[in-house]
MMTF fields as JSON, N, C-alpha, C and O atoms, coordinates in Angstrom:
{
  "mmtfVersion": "1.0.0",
  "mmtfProducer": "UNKNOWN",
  "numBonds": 459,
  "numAtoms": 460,
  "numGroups": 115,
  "numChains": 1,
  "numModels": 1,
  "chainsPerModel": [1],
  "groupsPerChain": [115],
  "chainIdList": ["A"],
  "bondAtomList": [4, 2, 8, 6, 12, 10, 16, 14, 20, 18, 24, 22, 28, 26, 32, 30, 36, 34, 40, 38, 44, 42, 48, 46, 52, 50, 56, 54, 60, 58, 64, 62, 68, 66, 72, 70, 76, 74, 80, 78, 84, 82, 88, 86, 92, 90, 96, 94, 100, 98, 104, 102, 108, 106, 112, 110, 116, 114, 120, 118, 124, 122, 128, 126, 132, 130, 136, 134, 140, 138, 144, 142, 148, 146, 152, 150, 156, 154, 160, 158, 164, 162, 168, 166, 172, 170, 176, 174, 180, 178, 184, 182, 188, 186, 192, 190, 196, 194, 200, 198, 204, 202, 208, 206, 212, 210, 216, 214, 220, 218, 224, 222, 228, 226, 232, 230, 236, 234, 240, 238, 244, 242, 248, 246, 252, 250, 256, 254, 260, 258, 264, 262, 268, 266, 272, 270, 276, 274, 280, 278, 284, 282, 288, 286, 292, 290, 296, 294, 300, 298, 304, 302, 308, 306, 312, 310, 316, 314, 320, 318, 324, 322, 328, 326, 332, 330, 336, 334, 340, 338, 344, 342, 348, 346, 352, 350, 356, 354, 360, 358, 364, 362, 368, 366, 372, 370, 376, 374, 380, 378, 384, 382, 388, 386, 392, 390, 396, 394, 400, 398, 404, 402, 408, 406, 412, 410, 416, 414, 420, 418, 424, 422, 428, 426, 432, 430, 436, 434, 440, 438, 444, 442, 448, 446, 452, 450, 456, 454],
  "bondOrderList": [1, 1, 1, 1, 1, 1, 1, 1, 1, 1, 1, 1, 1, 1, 1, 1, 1, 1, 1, 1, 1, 1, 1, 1, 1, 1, 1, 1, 1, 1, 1, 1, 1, 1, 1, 1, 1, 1, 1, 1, 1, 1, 1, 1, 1, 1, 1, 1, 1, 1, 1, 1, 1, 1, 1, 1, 1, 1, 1, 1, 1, 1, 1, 1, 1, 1, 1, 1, 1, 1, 1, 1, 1, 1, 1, 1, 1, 1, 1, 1, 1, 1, 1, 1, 1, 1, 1, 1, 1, 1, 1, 1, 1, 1, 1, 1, 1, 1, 1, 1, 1, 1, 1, 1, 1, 1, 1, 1, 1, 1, 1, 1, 1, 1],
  "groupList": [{"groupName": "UNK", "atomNameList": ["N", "CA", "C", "O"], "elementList": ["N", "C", "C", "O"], "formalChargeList": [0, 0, 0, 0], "bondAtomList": [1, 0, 2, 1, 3, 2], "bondOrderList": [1, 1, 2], "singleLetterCode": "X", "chemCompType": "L-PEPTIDE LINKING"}],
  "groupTypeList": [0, 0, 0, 0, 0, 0, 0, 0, 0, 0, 0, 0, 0, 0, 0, 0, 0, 0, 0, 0, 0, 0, 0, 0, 0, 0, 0, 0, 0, 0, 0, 0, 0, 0, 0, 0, 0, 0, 0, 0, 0, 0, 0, 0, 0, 0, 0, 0, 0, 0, 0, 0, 0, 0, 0, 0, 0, 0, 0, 0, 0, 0, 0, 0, 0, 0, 0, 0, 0, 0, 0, 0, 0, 0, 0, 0, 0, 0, 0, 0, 0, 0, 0, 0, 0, 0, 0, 0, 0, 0, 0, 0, 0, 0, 0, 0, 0, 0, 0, 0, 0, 0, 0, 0, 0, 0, 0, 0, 0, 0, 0, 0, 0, 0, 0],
  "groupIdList": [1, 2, 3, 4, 5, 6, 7, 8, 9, 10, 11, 12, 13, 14, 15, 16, 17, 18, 19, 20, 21, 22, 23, 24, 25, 26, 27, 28, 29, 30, 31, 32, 33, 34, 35, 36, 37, 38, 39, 40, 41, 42, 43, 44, 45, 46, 47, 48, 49, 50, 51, 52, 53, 54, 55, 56, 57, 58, 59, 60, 61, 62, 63, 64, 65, 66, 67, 68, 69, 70, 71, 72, 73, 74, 75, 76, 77, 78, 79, 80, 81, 82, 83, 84, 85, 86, 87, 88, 89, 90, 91, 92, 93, 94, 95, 96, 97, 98, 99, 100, 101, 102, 103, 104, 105, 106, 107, 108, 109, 110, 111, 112, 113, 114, 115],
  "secStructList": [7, 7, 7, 7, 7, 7, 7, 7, 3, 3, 3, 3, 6, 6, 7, 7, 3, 3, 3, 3, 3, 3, 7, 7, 2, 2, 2, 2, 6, 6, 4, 4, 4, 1, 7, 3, 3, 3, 3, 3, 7, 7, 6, 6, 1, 7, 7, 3, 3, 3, 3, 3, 3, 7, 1, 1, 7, 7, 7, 7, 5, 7, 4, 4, 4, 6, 6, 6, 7, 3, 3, 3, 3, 7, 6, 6, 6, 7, 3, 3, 3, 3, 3, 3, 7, 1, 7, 7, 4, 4, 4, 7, 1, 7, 5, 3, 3, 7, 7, 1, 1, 7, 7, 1, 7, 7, 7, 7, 5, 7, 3, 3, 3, 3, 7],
  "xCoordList": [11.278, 10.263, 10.011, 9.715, 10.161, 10.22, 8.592, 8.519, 7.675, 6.755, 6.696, 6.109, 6.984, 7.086, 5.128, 4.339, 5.2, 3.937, 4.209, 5.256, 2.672, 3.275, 1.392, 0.394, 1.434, 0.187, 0.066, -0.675, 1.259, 1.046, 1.495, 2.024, 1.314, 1.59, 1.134, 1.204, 0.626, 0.807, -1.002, -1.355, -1.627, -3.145, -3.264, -2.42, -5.256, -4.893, -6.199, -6.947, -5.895, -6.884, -8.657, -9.207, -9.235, -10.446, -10.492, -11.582, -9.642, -9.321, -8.819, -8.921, -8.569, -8.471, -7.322, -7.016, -6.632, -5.922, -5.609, -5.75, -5.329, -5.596, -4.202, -3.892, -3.289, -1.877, -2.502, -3.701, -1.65, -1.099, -0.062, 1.063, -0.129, 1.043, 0.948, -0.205, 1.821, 2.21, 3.165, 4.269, 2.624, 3.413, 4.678, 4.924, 5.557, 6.689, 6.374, 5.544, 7.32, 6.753, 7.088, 6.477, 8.327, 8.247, 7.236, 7.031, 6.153, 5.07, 3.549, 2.448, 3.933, 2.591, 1.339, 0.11, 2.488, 1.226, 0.58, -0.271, 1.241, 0.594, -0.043, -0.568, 0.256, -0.444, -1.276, -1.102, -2.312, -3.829, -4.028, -5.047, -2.755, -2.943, -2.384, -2.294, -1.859, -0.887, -1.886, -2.57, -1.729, -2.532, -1.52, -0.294, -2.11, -1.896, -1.954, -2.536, -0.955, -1.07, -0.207, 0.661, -0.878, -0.386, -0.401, -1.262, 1.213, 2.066, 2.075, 1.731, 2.458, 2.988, 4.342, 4.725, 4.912, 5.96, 6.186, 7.145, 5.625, 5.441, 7.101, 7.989, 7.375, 8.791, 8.969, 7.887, 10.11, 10.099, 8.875, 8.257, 8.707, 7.684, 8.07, 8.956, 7.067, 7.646, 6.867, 6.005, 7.007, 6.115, 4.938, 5.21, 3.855, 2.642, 1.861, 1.922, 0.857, 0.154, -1.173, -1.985, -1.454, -2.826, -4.31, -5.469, -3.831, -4.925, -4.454, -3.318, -5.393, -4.892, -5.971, -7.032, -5.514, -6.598, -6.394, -5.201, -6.885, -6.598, -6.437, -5.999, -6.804, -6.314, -8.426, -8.974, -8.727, -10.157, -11.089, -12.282, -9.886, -10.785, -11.568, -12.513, -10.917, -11.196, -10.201, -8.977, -10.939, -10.197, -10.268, -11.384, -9.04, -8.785, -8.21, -7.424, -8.351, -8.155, -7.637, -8.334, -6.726, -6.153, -6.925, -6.949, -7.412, -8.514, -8.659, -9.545, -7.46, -6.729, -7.504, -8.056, -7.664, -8.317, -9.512, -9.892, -10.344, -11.467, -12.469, -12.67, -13.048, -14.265, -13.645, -14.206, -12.546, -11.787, -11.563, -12.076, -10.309, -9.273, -9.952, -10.324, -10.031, -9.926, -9.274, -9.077, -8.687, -8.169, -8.764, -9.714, -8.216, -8.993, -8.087, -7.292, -8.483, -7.224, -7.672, -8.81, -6.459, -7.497, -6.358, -5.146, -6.792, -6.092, -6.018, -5.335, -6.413, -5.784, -5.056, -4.383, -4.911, -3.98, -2.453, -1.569, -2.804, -1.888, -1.749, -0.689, -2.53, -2.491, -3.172, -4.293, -2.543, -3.374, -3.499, -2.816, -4.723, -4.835, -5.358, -5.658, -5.286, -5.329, -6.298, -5.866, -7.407, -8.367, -8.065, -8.153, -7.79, -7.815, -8.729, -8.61, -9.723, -10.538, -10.787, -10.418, -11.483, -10.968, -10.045, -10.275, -8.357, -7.508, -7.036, -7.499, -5.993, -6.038, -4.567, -4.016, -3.981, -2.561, -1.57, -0.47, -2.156, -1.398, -1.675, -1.219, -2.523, -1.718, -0.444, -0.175, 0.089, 1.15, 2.098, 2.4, 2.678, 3.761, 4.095, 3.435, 5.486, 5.681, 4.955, 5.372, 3.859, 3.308, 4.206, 4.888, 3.838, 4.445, 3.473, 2.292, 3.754, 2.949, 3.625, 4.815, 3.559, 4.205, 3.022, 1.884, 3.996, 2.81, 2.939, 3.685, 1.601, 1.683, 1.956, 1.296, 2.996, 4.14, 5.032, 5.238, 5.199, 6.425, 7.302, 7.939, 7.208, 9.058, 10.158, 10.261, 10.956, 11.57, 11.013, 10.063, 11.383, 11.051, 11.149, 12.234, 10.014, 10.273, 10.478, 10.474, 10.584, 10.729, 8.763, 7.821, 8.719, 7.44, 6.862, 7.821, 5.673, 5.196, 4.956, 4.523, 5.333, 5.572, 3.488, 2.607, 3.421, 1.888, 1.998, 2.352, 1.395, 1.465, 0.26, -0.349, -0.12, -1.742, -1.266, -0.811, -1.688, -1.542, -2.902, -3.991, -2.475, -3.745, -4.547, -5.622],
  "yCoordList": [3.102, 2.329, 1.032, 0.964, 0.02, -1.18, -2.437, -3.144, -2.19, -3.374, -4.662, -5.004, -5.497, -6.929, -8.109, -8.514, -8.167, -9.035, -10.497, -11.143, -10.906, -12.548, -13.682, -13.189, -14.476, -15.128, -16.132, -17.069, -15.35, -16.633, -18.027, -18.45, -18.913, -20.463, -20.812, -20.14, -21.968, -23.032, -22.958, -23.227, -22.795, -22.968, -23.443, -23.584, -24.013, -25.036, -23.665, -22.873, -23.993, -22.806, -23.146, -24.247, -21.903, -21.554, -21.127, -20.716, -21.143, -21.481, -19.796, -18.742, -19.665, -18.557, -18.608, -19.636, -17.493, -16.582, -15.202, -14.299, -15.007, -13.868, -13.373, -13.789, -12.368, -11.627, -10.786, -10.547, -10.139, -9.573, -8.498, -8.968, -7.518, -6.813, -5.635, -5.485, -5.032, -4.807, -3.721, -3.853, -2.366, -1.097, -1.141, -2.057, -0.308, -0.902, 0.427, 1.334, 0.127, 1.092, 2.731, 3.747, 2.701, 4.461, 4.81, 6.0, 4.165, 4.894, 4.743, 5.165, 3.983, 3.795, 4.945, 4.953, 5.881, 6.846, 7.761, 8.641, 7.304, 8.362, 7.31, 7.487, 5.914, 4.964, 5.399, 5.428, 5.724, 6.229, 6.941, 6.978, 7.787, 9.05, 8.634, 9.436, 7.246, 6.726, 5.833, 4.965, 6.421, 5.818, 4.215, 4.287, 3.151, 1.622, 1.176, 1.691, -0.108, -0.814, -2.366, -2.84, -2.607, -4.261, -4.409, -4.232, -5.029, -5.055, -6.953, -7.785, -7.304, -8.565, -8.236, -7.237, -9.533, -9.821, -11.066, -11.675, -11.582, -12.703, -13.152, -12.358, -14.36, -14.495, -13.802, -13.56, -13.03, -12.834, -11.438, -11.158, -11.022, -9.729, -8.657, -8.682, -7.566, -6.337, -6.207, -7.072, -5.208, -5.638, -4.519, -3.431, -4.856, -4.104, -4.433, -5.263, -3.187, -2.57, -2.943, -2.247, -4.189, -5.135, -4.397, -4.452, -3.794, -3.345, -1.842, -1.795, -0.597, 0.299, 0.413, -0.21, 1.338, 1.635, 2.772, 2.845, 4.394, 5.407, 5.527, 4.579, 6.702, 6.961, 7.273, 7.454, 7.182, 7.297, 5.914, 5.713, 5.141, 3.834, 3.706, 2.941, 4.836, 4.416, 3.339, 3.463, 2.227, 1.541, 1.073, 0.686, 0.768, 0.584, -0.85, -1.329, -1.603, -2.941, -2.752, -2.026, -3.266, -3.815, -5.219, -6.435, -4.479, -5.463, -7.003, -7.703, -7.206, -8.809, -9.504, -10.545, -8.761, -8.939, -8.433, -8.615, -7.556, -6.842, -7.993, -8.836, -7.901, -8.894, -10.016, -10.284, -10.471, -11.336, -11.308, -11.996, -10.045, -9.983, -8.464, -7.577, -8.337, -7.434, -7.024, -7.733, -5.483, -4.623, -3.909, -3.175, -4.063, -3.176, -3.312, -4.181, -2.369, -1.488, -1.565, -1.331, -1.957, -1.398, -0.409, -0.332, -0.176, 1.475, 0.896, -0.102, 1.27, 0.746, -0.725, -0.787, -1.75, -2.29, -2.532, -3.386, -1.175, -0.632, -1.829, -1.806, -2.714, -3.408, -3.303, -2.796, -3.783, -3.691, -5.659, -6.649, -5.404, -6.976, -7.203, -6.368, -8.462, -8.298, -9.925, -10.983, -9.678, -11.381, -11.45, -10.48, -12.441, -13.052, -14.236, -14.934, -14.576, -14.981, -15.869, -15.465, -17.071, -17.767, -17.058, -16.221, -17.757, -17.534, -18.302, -19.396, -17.605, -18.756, -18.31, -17.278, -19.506, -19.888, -18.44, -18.209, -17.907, -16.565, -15.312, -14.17, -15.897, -15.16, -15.436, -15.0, -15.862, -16.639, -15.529, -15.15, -14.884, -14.176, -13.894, -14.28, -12.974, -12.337, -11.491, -10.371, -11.346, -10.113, -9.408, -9.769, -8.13, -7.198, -6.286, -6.433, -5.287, -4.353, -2.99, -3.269, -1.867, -0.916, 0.488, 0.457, 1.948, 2.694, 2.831, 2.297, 4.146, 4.663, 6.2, 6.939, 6.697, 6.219, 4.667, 4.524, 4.189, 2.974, 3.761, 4.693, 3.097, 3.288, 2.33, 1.556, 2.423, 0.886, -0.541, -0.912, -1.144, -2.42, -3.37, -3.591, -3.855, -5.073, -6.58, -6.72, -7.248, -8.922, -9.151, -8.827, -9.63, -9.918, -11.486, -12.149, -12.216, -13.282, -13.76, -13.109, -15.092, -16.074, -16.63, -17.007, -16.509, -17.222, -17.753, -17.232, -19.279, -20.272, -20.708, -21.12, -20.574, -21.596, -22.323, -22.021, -23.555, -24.387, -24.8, -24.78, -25.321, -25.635, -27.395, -27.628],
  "zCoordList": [0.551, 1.273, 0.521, -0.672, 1.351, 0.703, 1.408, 2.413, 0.377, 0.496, 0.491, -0.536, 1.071, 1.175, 1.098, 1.952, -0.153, -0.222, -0.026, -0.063, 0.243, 0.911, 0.66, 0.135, 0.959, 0.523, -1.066, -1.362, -1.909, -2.918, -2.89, -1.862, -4.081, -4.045, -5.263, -6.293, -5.107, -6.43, -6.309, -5.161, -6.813, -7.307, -8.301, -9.186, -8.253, -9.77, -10.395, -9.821, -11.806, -12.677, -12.163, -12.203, -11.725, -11.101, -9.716, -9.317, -9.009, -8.173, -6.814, -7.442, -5.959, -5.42, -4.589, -3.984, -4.522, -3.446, -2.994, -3.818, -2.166, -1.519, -0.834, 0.282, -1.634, -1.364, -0.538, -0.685, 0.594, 1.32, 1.615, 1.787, 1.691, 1.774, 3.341, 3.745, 3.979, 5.091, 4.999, 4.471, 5.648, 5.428, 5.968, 6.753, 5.695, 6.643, 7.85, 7.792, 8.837, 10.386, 9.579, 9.91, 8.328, 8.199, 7.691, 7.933, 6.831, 6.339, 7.179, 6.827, 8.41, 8.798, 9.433, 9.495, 9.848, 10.351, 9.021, 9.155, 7.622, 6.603, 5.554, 4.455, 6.468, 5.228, 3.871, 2.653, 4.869, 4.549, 3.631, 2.942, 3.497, 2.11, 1.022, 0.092, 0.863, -0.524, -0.915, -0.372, -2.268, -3.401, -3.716, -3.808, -3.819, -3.135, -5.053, -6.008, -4.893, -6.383, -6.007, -5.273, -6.773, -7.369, -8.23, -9.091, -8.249, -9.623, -10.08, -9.24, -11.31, -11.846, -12.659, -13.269, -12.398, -13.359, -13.972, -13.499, -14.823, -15.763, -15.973, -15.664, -16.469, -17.274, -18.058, -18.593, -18.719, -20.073, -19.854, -20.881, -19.222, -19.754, -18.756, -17.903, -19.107, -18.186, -16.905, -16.747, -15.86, -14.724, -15.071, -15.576, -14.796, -14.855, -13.702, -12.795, -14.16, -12.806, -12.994, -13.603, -12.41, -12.285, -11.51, -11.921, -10.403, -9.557, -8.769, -8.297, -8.647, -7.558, -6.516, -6.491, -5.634, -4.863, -4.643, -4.937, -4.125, -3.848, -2.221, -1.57, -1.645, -0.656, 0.101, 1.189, -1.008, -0.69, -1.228, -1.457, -1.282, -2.304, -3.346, -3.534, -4.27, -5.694, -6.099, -6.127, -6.418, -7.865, -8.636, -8.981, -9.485, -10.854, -11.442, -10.625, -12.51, -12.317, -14.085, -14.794, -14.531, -15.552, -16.693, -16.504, -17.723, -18.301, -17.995, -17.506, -18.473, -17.888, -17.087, -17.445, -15.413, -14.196, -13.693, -12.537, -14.874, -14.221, -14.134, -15.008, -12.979, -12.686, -11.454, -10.392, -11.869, -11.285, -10.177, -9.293, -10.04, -8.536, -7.847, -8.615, -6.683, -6.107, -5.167, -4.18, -5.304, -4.157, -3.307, -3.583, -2.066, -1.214, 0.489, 0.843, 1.09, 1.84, 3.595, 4.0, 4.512, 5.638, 6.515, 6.714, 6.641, 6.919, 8.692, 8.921, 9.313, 10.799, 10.723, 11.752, 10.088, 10.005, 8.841, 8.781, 7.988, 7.523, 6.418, 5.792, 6.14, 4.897, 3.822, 3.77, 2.86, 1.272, 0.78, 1.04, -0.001, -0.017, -1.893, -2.746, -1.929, -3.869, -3.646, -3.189, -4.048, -3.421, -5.065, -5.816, -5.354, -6.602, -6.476, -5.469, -7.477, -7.985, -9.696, -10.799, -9.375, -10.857, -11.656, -12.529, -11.007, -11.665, -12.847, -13.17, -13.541, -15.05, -15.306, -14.923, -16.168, -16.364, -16.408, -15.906, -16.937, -17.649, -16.186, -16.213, -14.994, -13.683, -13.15, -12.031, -13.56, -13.328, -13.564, -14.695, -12.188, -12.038, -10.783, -9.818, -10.679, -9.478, -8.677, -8.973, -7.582, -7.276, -6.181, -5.221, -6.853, -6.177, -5.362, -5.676, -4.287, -3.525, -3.723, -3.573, -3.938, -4.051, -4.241, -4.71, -3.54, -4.102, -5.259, -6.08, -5.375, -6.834, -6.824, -6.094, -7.695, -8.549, -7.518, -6.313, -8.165, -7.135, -6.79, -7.282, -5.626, -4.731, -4.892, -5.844, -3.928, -4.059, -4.333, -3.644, -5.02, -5.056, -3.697, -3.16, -3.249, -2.065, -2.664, -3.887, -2.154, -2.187, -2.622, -1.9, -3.646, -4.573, -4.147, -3.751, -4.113, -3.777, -5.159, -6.11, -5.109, -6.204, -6.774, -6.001, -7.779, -7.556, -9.291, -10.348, -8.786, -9.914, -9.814, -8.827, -11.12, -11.639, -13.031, -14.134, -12.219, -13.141, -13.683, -13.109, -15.389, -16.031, -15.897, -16.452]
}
């Protein structure tokens, strides 16, 4: 199962955006029960797990981003969303959408803050 996120770009530091991601049609009638995450991949670094959400909307946020970005889920339109909030240079990576444990890797949204 492959997640395709979408919504990033070039932002300047303080500044906001708001990723996107979109079930694909095989998981949509069980959306609801997969525990949800957003991933980064910096240059040069490994990919990590920024934000989750459960299947009951608990979540969990990666020190980095607590206060900052938030996740949160809507279940009849089968999307997961990551609002990022005064962002700063070092957001600067690939985002990814995937469950939790990950599945396949999808095509990741590019997001640049510049200082």
């Amino acid at each position: 199962v492959q997640l395709q996120a979408s919504g990033g770009g070039l932002v300047q530091a303080g500044g906001c955006l708001r990723l996107s991601c979109a079930a694909p049609r095989k998981i949509t009638s069980v959306f609801s029960m997969y525990n949800m995450g957003w991933y980064r991949q910096a240059p040069g670094e490994q990919r990590e797990l920024v934000a989750s959400i459960t299947s009951d909307r608990t979540t969990n946020y990666a020190d980095s981003v607590k206060g900052r970005f938030t996740i949160s889920r809507d279940n009849s339109r089968k999307k997961v969303y990551l609002q990022m909030n005064k962002v700063e240079p070092e957001d600067t990576a690939i985002y990814y959408c995937n469950l939790i444990p990950p599945g396949q890797w999808g095509q990741g949204t590019q997001v640049t803050v510049s200082s």
